[in-house]
N, C-alpha and C positions, 0 to 999 in steps of 0.2 A: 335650839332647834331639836324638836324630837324626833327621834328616828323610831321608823317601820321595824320589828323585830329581825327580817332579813338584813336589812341593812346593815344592823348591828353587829349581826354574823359575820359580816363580809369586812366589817371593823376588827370584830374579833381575828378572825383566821389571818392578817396582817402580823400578828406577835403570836402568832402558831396556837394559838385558842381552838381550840377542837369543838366542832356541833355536829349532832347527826346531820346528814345525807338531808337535804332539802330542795324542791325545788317550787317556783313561784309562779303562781298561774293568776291571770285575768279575766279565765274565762272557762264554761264547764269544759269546754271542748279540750282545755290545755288543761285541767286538771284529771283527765279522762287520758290522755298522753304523757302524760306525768306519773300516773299511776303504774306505766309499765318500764319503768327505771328502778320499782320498787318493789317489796312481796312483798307481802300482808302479813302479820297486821302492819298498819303504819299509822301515821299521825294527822290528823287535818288541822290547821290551825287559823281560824282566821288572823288578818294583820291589820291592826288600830294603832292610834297612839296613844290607849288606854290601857289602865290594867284590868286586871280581875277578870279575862277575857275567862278561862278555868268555869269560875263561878259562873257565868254570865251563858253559859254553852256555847262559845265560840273554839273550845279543841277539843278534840273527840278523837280517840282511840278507836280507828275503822278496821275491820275483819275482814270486808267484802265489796265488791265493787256496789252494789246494790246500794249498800251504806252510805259510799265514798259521792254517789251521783246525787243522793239524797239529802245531804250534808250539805253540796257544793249545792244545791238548788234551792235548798233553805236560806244560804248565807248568804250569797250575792246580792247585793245591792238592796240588802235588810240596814235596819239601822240597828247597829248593837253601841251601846255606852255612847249614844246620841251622834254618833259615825256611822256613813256609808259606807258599805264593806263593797271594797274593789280590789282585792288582793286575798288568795286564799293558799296555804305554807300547807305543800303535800310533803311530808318529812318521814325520816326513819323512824322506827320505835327501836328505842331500845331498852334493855332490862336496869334497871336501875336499884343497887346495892343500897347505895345511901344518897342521901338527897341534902345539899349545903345550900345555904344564906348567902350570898356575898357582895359588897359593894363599893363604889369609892364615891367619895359624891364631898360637898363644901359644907364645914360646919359654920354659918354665920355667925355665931357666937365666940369660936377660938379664931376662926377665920384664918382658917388654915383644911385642906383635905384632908377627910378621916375615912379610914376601914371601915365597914361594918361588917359583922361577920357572927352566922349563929351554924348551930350544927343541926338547924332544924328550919330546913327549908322548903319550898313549897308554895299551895296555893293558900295554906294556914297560915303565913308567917304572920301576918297583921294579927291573928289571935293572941301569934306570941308573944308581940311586942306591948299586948295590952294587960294579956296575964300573967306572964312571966317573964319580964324584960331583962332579969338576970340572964338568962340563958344568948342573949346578946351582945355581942363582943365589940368597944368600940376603940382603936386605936388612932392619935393623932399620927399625920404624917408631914415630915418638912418637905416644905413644896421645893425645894432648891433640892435637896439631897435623894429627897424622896424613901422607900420605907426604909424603918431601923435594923437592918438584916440581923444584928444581934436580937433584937428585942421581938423580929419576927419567929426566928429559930425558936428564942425561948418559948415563946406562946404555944408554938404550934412544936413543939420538938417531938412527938409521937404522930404527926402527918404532914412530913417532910413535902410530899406532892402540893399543900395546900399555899406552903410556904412559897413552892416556887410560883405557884398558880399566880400567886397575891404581886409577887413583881412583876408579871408579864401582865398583868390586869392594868397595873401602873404606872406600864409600857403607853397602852392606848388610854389613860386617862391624862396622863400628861405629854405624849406624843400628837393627838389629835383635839387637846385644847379642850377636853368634855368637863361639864358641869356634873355628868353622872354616869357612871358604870356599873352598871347589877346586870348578875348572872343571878337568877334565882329558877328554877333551882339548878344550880352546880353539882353536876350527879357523879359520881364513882358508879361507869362502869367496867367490870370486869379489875383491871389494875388502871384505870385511866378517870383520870378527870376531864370531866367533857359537859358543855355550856351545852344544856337542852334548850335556856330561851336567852335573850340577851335585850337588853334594855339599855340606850345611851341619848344622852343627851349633851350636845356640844353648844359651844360657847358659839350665842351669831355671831362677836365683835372678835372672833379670829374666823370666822369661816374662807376670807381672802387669803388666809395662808395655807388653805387647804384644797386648792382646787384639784389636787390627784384624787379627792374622795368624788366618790360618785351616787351623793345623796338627791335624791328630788327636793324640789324646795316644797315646802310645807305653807298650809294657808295659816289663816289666824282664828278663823272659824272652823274651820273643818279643814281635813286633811289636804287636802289638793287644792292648793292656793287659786285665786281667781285669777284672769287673764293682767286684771290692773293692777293686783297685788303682786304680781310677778316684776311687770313694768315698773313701777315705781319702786319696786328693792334695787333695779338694775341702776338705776339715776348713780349712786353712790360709791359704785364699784369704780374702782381705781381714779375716784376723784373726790379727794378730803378735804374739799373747799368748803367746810359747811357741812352740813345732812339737810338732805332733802328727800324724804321716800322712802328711807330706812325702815319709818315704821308706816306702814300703811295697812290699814284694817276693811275691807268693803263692809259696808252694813247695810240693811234692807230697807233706811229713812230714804228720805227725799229732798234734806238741805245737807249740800253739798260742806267742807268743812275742810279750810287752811289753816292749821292752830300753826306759833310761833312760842315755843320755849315747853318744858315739859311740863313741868305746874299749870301751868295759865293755858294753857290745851285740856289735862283733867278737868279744871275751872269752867272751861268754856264747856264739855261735853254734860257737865254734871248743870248748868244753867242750861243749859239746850231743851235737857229733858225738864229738866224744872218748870220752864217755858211751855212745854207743851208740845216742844218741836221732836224731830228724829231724824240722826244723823243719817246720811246716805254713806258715810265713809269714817275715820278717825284717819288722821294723816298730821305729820307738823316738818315744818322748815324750823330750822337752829342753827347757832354757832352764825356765820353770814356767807352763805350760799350764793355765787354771782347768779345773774340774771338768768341762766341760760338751766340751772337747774330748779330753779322755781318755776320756771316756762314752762319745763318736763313735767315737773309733778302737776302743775296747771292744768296741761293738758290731758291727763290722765286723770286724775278725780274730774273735772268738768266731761270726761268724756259718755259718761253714766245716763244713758235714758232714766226721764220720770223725775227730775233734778226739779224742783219748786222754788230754791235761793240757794244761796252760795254766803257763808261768812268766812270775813278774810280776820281773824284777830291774834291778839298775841299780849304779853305783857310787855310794858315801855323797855325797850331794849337800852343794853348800854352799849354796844358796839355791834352791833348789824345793823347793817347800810336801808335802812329803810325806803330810801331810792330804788333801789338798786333790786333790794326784794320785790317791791312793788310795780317795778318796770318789766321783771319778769313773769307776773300774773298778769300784766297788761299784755305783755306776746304772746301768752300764752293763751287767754280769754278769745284773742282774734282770731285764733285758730279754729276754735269750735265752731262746727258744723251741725245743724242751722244755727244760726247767730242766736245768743241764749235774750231771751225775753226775760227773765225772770230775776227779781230783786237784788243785790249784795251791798251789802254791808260790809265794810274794814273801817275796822277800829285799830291801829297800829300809835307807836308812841315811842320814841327815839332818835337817834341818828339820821341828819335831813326830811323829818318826815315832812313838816311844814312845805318843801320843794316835791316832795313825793303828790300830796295832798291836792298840790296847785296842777300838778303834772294828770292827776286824774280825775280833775273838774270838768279840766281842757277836753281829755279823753271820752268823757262821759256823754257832754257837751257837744261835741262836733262828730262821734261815734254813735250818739242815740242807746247808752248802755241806763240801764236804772243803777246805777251806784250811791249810797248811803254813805257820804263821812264822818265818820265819830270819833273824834279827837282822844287821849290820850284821862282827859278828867272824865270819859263815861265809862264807869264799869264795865267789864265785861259782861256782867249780867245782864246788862240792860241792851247793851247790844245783842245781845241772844233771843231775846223779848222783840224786840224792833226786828230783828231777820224773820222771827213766828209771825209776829202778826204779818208782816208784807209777803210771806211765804203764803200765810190762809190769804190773802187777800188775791194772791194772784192766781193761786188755784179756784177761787168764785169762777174768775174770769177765763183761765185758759187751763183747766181742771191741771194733769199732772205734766201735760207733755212741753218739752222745751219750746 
């Protein structure tokens, strides 16, 4: 999960990480009340979870109120680096001696966390690393022990402050479970080292053991997750029967979409399009989820106005209850409000499916649903193909609405 630049502040300042004076407005009215906690000059910054905001004119050095109103009316609710700006960082200025590099983030290849660290930091550093990547400093670190305080000393033994910087950095890199920590730039003012922006990214698959942080949850598309996207990450919270919802993506298609395993969900989203079709959602159940959280996410992907079909597939499981899966899409289907009219397709292939299969003929049958069976010997692809075509077929007929 990427974190809002504030946020990461309020990470930092946990292991005594120093940042100028900031505070966070949603609106010009609170950045116009904000400005008098402050003198001038000060800092505007908008907040994304992109970079190069610098480049991009989203922080500006403001003199005067005139500026600051101008700024904030420009920014809101513009799209800079393909985000809506809902969030604008009125912050201190301050004079800045020297300006540092610095990071902590996973090296795939040692596969172990390494330092990065240059003495030339900034809104240039990507220059640096393209023309002068000597000037980049990178040290491995053991993830158990954490840094080599001898080996830190040595590197850095003419800025003592940098060294200690580097273990408190390493505090909330391995204390808060993050994939990435950069301070850039890391400024010496006056005798102090002080985090002017803070960049962090933490690990989803501990975020349960973090619930004292007080991050907003994040979309998949854009910054502020959808209503469904919310609901379907909660399916999995303190229930590890399974994953059901963990990943759920909303998209602007109109065939709904239950994948079952994580290949064979790319597979199906990449024949989808092949097909011709467009997902209304990415979502997948795994591992073997009982009935009652595939109902969950059932009824949240189905919940979606403008839905044209729905595919239920997966590849042949070796130990998920296919039953069991598939009896929880059936609870889940009956819930939707108006009763769905429109095509599905499950293609499934494992553990009891043949009882599953019989169970939703019955269902289909005596329910009046249009359900499609496709055993286990039909590709995925082709089941993707068979959902488009019944998809256009039923939009002829009852254009896009359920």
């Amino acid at each position: 999960m990427k974190l809002y630049e504030f946020e990461g502040h309020e990470i930092l300042a946990k292991t005594g990480i120093q940042s100028p004076f900031f505070v966070v407005c949603e609106s010009l009215d609170e950045v116009i009340q904000a400005r008098k906690r402050l003198k001038f000059p000060i800092v505007a910054k908008v907040q994304t979870l992109y970079g190069r905001r610098g480049k991009s004119g989203g922080i500006k050095k403001i003199n005067n109120q005139k500026q600051l109103i101008a700024f904030a009316k420009q920014m809101f609710g513009t799209r800079l680096q393909n985000e809506i700006v809902k969030y604008i960082s009125v912050a201190q200025y301050v004079d800045i001696a020297q300006e540092y590099y610095i990071s902590i983030t996973y090296d795939t290849k040692l596969k172990m966390p390494v330092l990065v660290y240059s003495d030339y930091g900034g809104m240039d550093i990507d220059e640096v690393k393209k023309t002068d990547p000597d000037k980049i400093l990178r040290i491995g670190i053991d993830p158990i022990v954490g840094p080599n305080q001898k080996e830190i000393s040595k590197v850095f033994k003419n800025n003592t402050s940098i060294a200690q910087f580097i273990l408190r950095l390493w505090d909330v890199f391995s204390r808060f479970d993050c994939r990435l920590v950069e301070v850039n730039p890391l400024a010496k003012v006056t005798n102090e080292l002080m985090a002017v922006d803070a960049k962090i990214i933490l690990d989803d698959s501990a975020l349960s053991r973090h619930k004292d942080l007080e991050v907003m949850p994040k979309g998949a598309i854009s910054a502020i997750p959808t209503d469904r996207e919310v609901m379907a990450g909660k399916i999995d919270e303190d229930d590890y029967r399974g994953s059901a919802g963990t990943t759920f993506i909303e998209l602007d298609g109109d065939i709904a979409v239950l994948a079952s395993g994580g290949g064979a969900s790319l597979l199906l989203m990449d024949s989808l399009i092949a097909a011709g079709g467009r997902a209304a959602n990415y979502t997948e159940y795994s591992g073997n989820p009982p009935a009652e959280k595939v109902q969950k996410l059932t009824e949240i992907t189905l919940s979606k106005s403008g839905i044209s079909g729905c595919i239920v597939a997966g590849a042949v499981a070796n130990f998920t209850d296919i039953y069991e899966t598939l009896t929880g899409f059936v609870l889940g289907l009956v819930k939707i409000k108006p009763k769905p009219k429109y095509p599905i397709v499950v293609r499934r292939g494992g553990p009891r499916q043949p009882e599953a299969y019989k169970m939703l003929e019955k269902f289909a049958r005596t329910k009046n649903f249009d359900i499609h069976l496709l055993g286990p010997e039909i590709p995925i692809s082709e089941a993707s193909k068979k959902i488009v075509e019944l998809s256009q077929e039923y939009k002829k007929i009852y254009g896009n609405s359920n």
